[in-house]
N, C-alpha and C positions, 0 to 999 in steps of 0.2 A: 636909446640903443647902446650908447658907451657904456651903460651901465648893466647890462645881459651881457656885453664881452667881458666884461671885467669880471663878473660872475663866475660866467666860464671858464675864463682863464684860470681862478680859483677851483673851481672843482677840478679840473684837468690836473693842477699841481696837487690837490690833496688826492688825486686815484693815484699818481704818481709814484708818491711819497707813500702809499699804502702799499702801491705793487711791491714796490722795494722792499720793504721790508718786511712783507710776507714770504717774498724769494729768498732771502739771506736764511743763510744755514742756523745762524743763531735763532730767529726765530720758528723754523723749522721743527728744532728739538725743544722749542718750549724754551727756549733762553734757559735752561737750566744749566746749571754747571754741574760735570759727571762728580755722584756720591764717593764717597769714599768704600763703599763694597763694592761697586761699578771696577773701580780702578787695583783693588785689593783683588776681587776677581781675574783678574789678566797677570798683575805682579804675581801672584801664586804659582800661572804657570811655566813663571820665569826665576831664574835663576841668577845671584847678583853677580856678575863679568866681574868685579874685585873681590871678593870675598868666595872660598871655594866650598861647594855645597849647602849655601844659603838662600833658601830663597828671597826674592826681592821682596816680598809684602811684609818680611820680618825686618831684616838684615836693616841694621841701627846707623849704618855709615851717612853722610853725607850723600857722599855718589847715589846712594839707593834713594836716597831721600828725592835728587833731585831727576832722577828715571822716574820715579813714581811722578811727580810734577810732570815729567814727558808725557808719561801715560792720560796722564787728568787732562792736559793740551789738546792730546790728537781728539780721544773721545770727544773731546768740546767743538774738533773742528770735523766731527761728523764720522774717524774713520775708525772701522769696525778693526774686533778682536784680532783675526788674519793677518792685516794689514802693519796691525803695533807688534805682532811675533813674527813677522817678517821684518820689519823696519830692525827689531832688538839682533836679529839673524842676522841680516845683512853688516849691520856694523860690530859683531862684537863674537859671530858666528853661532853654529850647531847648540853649543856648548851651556848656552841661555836657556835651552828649553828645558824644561823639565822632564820630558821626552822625547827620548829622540828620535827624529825622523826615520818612518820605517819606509826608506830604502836602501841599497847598500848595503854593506856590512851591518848596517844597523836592525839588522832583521835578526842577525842574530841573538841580541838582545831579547830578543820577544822569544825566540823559539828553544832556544838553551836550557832555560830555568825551566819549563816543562817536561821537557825531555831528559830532564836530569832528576828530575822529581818519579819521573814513570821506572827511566833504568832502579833508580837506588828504590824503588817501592818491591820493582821486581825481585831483586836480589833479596831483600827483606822477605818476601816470600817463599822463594826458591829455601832458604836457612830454614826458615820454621818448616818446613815442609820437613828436609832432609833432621832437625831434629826431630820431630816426632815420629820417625820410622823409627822402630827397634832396629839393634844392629844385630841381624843373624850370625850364630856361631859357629865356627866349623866343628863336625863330632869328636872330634881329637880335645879340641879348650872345652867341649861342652863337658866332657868325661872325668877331665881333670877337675874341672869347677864342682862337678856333685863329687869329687872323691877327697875326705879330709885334707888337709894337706899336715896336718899334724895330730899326732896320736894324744895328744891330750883334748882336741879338740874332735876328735871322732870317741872318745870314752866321755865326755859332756855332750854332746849330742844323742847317745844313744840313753845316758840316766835321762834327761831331757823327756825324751818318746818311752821311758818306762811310767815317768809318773803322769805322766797321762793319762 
């Protein structure tokens, strides 16, 4: 009989020792450590807080170097895209993202560059229109236009229409 407890007590600690470490988040995602396109994918849509107009998946500094490390961390420790460009927002603000939040003034951003493509398309239009109308003349310029304006050039105009 001591020897079916002792048994048991051993299966009971190996379900144990299974349950655990089937629960753990590590072996949830496969114990894998996030790729390096895993975490270049997020850095990309972040921008480096020391360096201005860089994004983080390039940007050669140190500091970047070790945000990217941050990034490779959280993914390890299970938490999604959202949560590391909020985490980069909250401590370093707006300015991280590589786009910015449409609300706010930041709407403007989205709606400007359209609408400014539309006006200036219009106007481009509007010109070629009003060039290719002829400009009508009044009979006064039109009279003067067919009538020489100089007598050497109305005595070569008319040899002109003889040898024809």
């Amino acid at each position: 009989m001591p020897r079916t407890l002792r048994n048991t007590k051993y299966v009971i600690l190996l379900f144990l020792i299974l349950t655990t470490l089937l629960a753990s988040p590590a072996f949830a995602q496969g114990s894998n450590p996030p790729t390096d396109d895993e975490v270049n994918a997020i850095a990309k849509q972040l921008y480096c807080p020391v360096c201005e107009n860089t994004p983080l998946d390039v940007c050669p500094t140190q500091a970047c170097a070790q945000w990217r490390d941050l990034i490779r961390l959280m993914l390890s420790q299970g938490k999604g895209e959202a949560e590391i460009k909020q985490y980069f927002v909250d401590n370093y603000g707006a300015r991280v993202l590589n786009e910015p939040p449409r609300s706010g003034l930041n709407w403007l951003a989205y709606l400007v560059p359209p609408l400014a493509i539309l006006a200036g398309a219009f106007i481009v239009f509007r010109a070629l229109r009003a060039w290719k109308k002829p400009a009508t003349a009044s009979p006064a310029l039109q009279s003067e236009a067919d009538a020489p304006a100089d007598d050497y050039v109305a005595r070569l105009e008319e040899e002109v229409r003889k040898r024809n």
